[in-house]
C-alpha positions in Angstrom: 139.3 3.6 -216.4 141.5 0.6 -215.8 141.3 -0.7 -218.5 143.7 1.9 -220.4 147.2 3.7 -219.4 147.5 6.6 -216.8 147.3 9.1 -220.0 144.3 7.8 -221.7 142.4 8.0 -218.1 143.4 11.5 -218.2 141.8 12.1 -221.1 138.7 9.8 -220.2 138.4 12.3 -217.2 138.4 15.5 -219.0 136.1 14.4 -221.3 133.6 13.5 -218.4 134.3 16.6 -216.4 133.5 18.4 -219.8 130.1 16.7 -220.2 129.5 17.5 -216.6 130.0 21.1 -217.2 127.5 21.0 -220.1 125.1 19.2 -218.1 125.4 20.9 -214.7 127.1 24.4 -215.7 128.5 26.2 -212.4 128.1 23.4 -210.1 131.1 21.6 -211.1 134.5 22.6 -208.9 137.6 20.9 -210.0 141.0 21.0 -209.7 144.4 18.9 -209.2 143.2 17.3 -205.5 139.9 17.1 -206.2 136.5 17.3 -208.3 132.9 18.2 -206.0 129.8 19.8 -206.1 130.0 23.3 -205.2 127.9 23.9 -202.2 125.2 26.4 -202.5 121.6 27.1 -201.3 120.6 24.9 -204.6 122.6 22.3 -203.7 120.9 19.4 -201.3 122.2 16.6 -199.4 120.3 13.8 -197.6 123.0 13.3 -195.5 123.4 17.1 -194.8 119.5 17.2 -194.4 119.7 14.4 -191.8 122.3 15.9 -189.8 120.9 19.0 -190.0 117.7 17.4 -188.3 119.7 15.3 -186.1 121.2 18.6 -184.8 117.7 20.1 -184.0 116.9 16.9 -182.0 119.3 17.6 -179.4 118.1 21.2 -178.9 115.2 20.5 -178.2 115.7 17.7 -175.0 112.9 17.1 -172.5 114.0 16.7 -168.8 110.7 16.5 -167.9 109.7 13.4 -169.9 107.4 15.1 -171.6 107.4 15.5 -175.5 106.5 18.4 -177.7 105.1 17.8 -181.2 107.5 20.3 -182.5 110.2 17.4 -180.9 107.8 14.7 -182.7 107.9 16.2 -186.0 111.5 16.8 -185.7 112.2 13.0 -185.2 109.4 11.7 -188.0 111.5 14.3 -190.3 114.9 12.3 -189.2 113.4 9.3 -189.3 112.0 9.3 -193.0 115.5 11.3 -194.3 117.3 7.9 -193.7 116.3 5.9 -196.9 119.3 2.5 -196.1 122.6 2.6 -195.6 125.3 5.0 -196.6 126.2 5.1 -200.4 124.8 1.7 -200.1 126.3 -0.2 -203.8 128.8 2.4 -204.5 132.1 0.3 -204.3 135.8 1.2 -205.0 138.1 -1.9 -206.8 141.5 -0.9 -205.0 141.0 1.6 -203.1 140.9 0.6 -199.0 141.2 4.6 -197.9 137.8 4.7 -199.5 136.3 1.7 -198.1 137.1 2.6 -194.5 135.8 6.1 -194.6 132.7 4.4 -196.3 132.4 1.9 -193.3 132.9 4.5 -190.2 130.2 6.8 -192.2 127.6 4.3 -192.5 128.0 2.6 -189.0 128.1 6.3 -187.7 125.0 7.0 -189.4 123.3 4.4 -189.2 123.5 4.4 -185.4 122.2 7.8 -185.4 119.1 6.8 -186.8 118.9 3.9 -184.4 118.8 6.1 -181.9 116.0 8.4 -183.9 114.2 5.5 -184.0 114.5 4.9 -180.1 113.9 8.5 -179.3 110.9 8.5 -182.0 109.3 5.6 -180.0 109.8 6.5 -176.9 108.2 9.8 -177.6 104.9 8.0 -179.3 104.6 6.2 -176.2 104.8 9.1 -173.8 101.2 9.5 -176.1 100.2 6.6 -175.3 100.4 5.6 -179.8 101.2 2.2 -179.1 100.7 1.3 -182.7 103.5 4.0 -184.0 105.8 3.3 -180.9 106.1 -0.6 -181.6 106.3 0.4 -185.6 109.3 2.4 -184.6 111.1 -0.4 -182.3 110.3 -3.0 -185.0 112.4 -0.8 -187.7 114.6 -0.3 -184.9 114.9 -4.4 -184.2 115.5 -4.6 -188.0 118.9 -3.2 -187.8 120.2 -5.8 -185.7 118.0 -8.7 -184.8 120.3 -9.3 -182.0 120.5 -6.0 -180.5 118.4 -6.6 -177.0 118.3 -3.1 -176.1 115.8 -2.9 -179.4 114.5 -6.1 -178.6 113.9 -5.3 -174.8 111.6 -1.6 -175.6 109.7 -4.0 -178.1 108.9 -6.6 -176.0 107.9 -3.6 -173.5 105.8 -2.2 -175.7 103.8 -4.8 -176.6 102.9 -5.4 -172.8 102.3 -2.0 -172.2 99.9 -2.7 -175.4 98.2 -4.7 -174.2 99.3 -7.0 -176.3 101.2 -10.2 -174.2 101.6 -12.6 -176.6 103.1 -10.6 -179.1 105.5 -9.5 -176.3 106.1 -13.2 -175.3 107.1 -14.6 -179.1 109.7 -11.5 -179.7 111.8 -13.4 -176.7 111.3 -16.9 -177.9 112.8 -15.2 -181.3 115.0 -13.4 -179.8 116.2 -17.0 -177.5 116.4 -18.9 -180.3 118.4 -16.5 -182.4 121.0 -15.5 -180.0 121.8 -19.6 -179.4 121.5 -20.5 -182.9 123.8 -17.6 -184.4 126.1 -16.9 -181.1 125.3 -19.7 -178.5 124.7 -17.7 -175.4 121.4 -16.8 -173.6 119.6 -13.4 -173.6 121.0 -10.7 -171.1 120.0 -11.1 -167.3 117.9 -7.7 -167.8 116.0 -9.0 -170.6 115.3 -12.2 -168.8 114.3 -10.1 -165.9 111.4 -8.6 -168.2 110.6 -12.1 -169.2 109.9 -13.5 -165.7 107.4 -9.8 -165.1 105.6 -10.6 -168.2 105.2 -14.3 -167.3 104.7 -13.9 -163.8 101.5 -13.5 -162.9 100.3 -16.4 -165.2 102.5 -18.7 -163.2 101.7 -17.4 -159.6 97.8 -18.2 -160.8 98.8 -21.7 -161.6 100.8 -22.2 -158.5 98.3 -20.5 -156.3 94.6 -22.1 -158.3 93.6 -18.5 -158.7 92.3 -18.2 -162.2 93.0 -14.6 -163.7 92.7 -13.2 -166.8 95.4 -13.7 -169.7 95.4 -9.8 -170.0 95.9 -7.5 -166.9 94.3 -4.5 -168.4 90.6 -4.0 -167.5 88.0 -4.3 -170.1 86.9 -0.6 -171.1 83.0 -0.6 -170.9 82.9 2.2 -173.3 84.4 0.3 -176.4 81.1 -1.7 -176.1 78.3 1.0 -176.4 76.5 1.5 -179.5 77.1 5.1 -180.7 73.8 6.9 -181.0 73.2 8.7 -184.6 73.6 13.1 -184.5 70.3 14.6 -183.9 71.1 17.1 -187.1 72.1 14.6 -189.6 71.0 14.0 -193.5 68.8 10.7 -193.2 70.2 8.4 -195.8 67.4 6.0 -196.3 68.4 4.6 -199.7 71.6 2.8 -197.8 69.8 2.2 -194.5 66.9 0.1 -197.1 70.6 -1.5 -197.9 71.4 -2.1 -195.2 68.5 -4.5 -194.7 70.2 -6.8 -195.9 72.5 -7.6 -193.1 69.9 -10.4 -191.9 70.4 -12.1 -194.9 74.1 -12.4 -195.5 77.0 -13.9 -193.3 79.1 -11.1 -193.4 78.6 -7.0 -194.4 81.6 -4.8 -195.1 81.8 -1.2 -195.0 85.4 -0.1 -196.4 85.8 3.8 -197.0 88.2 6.4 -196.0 87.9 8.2 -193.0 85.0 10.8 -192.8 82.5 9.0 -194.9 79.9 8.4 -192.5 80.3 4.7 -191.8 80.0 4.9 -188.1 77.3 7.2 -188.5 75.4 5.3 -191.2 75.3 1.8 -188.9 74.2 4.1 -186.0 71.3 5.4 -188.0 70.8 1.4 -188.8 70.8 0.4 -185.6 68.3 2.9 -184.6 65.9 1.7 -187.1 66.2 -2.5 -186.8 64.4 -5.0 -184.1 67.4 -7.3 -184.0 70.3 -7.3 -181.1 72.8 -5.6 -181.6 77.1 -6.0 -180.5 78.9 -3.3 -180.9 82.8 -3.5 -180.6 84.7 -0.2 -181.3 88.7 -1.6 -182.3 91.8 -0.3 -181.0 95.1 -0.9 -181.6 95.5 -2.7 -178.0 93.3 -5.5 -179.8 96.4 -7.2 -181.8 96.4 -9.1 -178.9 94.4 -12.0 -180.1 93.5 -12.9 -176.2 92.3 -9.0 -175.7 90.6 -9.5 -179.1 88.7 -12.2 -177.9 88.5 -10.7 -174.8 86.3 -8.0 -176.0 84.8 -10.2 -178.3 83.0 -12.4 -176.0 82.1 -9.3 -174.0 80.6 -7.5 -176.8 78.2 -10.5 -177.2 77.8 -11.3 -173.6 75.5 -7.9 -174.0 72.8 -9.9 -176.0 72.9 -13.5 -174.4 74.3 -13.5 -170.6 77.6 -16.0 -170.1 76.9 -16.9 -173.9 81.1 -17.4 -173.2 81.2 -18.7 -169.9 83.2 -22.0 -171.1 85.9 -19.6 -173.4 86.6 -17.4 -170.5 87.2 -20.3 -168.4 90.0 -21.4 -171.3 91.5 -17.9 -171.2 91.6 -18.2 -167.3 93.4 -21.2 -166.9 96.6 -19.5 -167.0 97.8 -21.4 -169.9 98.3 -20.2 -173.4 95.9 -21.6 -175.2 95.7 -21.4 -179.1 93.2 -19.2 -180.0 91.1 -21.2 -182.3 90.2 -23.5 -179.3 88.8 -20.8 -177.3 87.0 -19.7 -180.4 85.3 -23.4 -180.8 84.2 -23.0 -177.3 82.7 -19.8 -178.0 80.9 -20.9 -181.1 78.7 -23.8 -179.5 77.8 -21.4 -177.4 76.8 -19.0 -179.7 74.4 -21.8 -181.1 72.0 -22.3 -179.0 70.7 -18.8 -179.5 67.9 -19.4 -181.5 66.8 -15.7 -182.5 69.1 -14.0 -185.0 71.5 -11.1 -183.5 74.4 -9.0 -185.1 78.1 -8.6 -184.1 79.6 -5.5 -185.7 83.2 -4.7 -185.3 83.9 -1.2 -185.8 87.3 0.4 -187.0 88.8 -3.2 -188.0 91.8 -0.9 -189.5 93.5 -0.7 -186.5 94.1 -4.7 -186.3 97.4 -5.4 -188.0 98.2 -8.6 -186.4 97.7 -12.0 -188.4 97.3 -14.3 -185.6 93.8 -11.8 -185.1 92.6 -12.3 -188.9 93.2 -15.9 -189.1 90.9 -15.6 -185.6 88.3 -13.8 -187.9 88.2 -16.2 -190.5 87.7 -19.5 -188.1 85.0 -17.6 -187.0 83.9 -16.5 -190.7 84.3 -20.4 -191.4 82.2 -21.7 -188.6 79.6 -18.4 -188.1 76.2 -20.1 -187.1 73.4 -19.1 -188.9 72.0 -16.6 -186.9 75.1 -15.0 -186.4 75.4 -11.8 -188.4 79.0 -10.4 -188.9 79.4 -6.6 -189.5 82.6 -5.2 -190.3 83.4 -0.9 -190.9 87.1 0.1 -191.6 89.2 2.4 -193.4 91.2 -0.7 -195.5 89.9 -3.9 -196.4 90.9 -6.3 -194.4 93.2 -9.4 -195.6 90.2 -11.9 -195.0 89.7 -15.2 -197.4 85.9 -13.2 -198.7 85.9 -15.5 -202.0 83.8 -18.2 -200.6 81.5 -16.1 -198.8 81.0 -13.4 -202.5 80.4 -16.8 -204.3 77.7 -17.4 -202.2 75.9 -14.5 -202.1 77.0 -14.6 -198.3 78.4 -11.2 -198.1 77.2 -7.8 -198.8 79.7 -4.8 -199.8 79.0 -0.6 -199.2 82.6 1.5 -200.3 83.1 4.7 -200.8 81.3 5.2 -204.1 77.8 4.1 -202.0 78.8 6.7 -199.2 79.8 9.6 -201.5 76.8 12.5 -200.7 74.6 12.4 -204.0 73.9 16.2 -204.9 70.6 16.0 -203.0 71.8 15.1 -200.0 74.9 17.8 -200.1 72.4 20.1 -200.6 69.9 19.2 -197.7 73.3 18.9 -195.4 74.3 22.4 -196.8 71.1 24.3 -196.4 68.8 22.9 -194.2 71.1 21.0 -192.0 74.0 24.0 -191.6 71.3 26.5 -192.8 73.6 28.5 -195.5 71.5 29.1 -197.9 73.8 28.5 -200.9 72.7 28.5 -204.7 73.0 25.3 -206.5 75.4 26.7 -208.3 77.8 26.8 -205.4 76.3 23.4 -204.1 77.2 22.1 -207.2 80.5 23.8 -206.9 81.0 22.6 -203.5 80.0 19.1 -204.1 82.8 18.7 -207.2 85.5 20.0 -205.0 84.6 17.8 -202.0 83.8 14.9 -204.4 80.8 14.0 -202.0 83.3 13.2 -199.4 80.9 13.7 -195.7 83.5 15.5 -193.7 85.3 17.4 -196.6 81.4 19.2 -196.7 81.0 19.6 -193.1 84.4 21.4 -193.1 83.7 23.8 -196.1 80.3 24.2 -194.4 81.9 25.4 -190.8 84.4 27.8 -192.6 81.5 29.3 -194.6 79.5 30.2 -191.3 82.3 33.2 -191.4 82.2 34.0 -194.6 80.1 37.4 -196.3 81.1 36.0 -199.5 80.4 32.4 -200.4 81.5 32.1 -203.7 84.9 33.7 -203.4 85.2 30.8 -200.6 83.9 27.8 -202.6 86.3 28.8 -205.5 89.6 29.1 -202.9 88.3 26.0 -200.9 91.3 23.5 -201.0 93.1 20.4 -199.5 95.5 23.2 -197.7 92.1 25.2 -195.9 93.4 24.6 -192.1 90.6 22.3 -191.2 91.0 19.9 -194.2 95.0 19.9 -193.7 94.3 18.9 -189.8 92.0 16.4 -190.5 93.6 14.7 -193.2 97.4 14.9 -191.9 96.2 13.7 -188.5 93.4 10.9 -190.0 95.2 10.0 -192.6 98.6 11.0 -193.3 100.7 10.3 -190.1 98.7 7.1 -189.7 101.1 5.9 -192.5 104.6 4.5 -192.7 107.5 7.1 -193.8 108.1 5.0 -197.2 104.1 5.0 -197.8 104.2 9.1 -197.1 106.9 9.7 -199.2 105.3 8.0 -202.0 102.1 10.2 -201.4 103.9 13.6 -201.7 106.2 12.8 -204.5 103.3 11.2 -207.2 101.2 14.1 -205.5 102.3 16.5 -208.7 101.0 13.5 -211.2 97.1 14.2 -212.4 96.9 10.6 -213.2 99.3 7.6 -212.1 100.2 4.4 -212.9 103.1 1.7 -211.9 105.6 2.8 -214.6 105.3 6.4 -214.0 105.2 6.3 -209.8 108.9 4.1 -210.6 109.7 6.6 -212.8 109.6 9.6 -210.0 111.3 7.8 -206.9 114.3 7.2 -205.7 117.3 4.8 -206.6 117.3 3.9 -203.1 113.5 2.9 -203.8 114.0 1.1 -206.4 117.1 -1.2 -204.3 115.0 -1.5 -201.5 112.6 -3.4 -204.1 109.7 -1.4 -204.1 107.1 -1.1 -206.5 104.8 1.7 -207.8 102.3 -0.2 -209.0 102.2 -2.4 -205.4 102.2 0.3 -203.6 99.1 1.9 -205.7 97.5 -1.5 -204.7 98.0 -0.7 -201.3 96.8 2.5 -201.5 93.2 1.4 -202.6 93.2 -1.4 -200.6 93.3 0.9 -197.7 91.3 3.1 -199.1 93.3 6.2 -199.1 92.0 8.5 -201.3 92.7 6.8 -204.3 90.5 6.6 -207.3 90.5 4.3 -210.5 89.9 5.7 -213.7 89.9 2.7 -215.4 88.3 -0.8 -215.0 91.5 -2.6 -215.4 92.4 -0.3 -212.7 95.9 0.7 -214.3 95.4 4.5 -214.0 94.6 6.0 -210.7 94.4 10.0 -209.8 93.8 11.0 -206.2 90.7 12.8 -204.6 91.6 16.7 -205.3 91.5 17.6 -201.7 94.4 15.2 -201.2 96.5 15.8 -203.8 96.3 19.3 -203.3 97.3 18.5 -199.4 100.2 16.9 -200.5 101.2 18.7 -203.0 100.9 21.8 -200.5 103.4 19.7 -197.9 105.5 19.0 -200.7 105.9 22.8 -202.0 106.7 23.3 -198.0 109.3 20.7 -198.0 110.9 21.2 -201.0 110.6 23.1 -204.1 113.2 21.8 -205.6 112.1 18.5 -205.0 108.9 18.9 -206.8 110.5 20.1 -209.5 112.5 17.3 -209.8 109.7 15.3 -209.9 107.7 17.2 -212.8 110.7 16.7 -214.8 111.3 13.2 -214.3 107.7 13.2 -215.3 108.3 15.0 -218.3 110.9 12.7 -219.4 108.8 9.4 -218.7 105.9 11.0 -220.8 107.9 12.1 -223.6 109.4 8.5 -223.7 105.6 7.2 -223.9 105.1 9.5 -226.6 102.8 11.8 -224.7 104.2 14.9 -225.7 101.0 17.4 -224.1 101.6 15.7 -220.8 105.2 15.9 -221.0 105.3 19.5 -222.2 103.1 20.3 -219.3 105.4 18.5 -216.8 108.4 20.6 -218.2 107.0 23.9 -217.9 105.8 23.1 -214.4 109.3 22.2 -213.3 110.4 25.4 -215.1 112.6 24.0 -217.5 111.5 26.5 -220.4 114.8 24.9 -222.6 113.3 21.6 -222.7 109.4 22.6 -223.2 110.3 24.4 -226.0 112.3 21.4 -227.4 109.0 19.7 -226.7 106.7 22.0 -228.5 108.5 21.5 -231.7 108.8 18.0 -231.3 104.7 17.6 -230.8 104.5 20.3 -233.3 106.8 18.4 -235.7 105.1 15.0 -235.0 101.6 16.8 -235.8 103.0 17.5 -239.4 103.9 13.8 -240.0 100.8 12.2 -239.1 98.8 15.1 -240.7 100.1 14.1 -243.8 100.5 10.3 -243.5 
């Protein structure tokens, strides 16, 4: 209180310390030296969490460079704890004591999640999950753009990606940054990896020897066309569907994982007289010249040295843009006179931009016999307005693919032979929602079961083989921000924008996030999200999910999710949805406030009763 004499701050500060006591009765310890929180088992910390965790970390050291999951989990739990920088917008007018324990705390901190962030890398490497490990050293790079430690295990990555060019532009950033902002070169060890990764493309130029822009063999297996389970529920209705592909540029099939898409196009494929590409994505395929590596192998199946003029580009041992290569390999696709299909299968694995804008050159320039296929998890960020316009494209999602009731019950009884009552089909279906491998799960567990019913009515998100599924699927294929989101609007039966602001963090909110972008993201990935509205406003998620996350919430903090009901509470009773908010409050156990609550609605009742 500056503004006033040393007396009226004293007063200013009892007052406060007063209001604190009301609020937060027992937790507040003050006296002459200081005021604090008094620590107890209901008091939590990030800081103290992320220390805590860092602690683990180094007790759990592998000499022989190999990495337990236990170690894993450990690091993605460090990792996500660290939400920016230290008290980040909490400044002090005239007081420098304060300011320099703020800076050595944050750089301290902040360096031990650099190194989190290294270790976590490193350690989805040793697993060969190239896609995480680079995700890690990019948040890692982020920290210091300059740092060329960081910079040096990304460009390593990307190589041991597969993907070169990607590898090749983080030096030229890198270069350029370090001579505009300090005037000096990169380090001699980071110009050392340079010259490996550019290597062999030179020695080929010197020596006339044409190789391949990407020294990874081609893996045979990506092409083969996956043949449809002998025990399977024919779906004929979509197969009919899918006889449309001749007739439209471009077919997408976006759902979340274990909906049958890969399945379904198998059964397709069985069926149909046209050629068929088949060309399984991985993350390795960011690399735009291992993209189109792939890519002309996939249709070199149908039409021998159909890209005998691209791969010559590609071998020149000079980096070509990729659009050129792609011209080349268009005329040669035209010739062909008989129509074929090219489907790309798991599309979302590719990340990259340089590989979409690839895609759409090829969208814009498909010859007419050409059929593109696409299957993936999230839709992918392609220019498709033209193409709908036309008629050009044709869609299947998730509603499409959901099992009908016949079908669950021909999968459940003739198919896994359980002989369930439509009763418990029907049961069955509503908790699974029709969702493929949500049934074929429930259907394995029941083979054990005497009692089917007691099972159907216990069968949730948290049954062992749904929680490995969807944690390993779906889950941990997501960033730390994106999983956080997911367990903390987990308690919400519906959600919207507002209300998903209303439950995060402060740091969430400065770090300019958005609950209602983020719900976006969610259903354009397709992760269990579904509207309940055509305006798409209000969302809920599918129950198995929600009932996942809320179970791997209630693991990671109880007091957490009771934070979150009431901050639910509150945003309802501000919206003047007092049965939501009342059930929010006596969720989070605040009995004080849902009986406040009840007398409000009950009050509020009266008045419109008699107005």
């Amino acid at each position: 209180w500056p503004e006033g004499n040393q007396q009226k701050a004293l007063a200013n500060l009892r007052r406060t310390l007063s209001s604190l006591n009301s609020s937060l009765p027992g937790w507040m310890d003050a006296n002459r030296e200081a005021i604090c929180l008094k620590r107890n088992a209901k008091l939590w910390v990030d800081v103290g969490a992320f220390r805590q965790s860092l602690a683990q970390r180094k007790e759990h050291t592998h000499s022989d460079n190999r990495v337990c999951e236990q170690y894993v989990s450990i690091l993605e739990r460090t990792v996500e704890l660290y939400r920016g920088d230290f008290l980040h917008g909490l400044n002090l007018s005239d007081s420098p004591g304060y300011d320099e324990w703020q800076f050595f705390q944050r750089d301290s901190l902040r360096q031990e999640f650099a190194d989190a962030l290294q270790c976590l890398s490193a350690g989805y490497a040793c697993r060969s999950n190239w896609d995480r490990a680079i995700a890690c050293a990019r948040h890692w790079v982020t920290l210091d753009r300059l740092h060329e430690p960081a910079r040096r295990a990304l460009i390593d990555l990307y190589a041991r990606a597969g993907q070169r060019t990607s590898a090749l532009q983080q030096y030229e950033e890198l270069t350029r940054l370090l001579q505009e902002q300090l005037g000096q070169e990169p380090e001699s060890e980071t110009r050392r990896l340079f010259d490996q990764l550019r290597g062999p493309a030179e020695a080929n130029r010197m020596s006339g020897v044409p190789e391949h822009r990407s020294s990874l063999p081609l893996l045979k297996t990506k092409l083969y066309i996956p043949a449809a389970p002998a025990s399977r529920v024919k779906r004929a209705h979509l197969t009919d569907h899918l006889g449309e592909i001749e007739r439209k540029a471009l077919t997408i099939i976006s759902a979340p994982a274990g909906f049958g898409k890969t399945t379904l196009l198998a059964e397709w494929i069985a069926q149909t007289q046209l050629p068929v590409a088949w060309l399984s994505l991985d993350d390795g395929d960011n690399d735009p010249y291992r993209f189109l590596s792939y890519l002309i192998e996939a249709l070199e199946s149908i039409h021998e040295n159909i890209g005998f003029e691209a791969r010559q580009i590609m071998q020149s041992g000079q980096l070509v843009p990729t659009h050129i290569i792609l011209a080349s390999l268009i005329n040669g696709l035209s010739p062909a006179a008989e129509p074929y299909i090219l489907i790309l299968d798991d599309y979302q694995f590719i990340t990259e931009h340089t590989v979409h804008d690839t895609l759409t050159y090829l969208l814009d320039h498909l010859p007419s016999n050409l059929h593109l296929v696409i299957a993936t998890r999230a839709d992918p960020p392609l220019q498709l307005g033209r193409l709908r316009a036309h008629g050009q494209m044709l869609e299947l999602r998730t509603r499409d693919l959901r099992f009908t009731s016949e079908e669950a019950t021909e999968f459940l009884n003739d198919t896994m032979q359980l002989r369930l009552s439509a009763e418990d089909i029907q049961a069955l279906e509503a908790r699974t929602e029709g969702w493929v491998v949500g049934l074929q799960m429930a259907a394995l567990s029941l083979r054990g079961h005497e009692n089917a019913r007691d099972f159907i009515r216990g069968f949730s998100g948290s049954h062992r083989y749904v929680l490995d599924y969807l944690v390993e699927e779906v889950l941990k294929r997501q960033p730390a921000h994106i999983q956080t989101f997911l367990l903390e609007t987990s308690i919400l039966e519906k959600l919207n924008g507002p209300l998903c602001d209303a439950l995060m963090s402060e740091q969430w909110q400065e770090a300019g996030e958005s609950g209602q972008a983020v719900l976006e993201y969610l259903e354009r990935n397709n992760l269990f999200l579904i509207p309940l509205d055509d305006h798409k406003q209000w969302f809920r998620y599918h129950h198995l999910f929600a009932e996942l996350l809320q179970s791997r919430l209630q693991q990671f903090s109880a007091e957490r999710a009771a934070a979150l009901h009431l901050s639910a509470s509150q945003w309802f009773d501000d919206q003047g949805l007092f049965h939501e908010a009342i059930h929010h409050a006596l969720l989070s156990r605040d009995y004080h406030r849902s009986a406040k609550l009840l007398d409000t609605s009950s009050q509020a009742r009266v008045v419109i009763d008699v107005f």
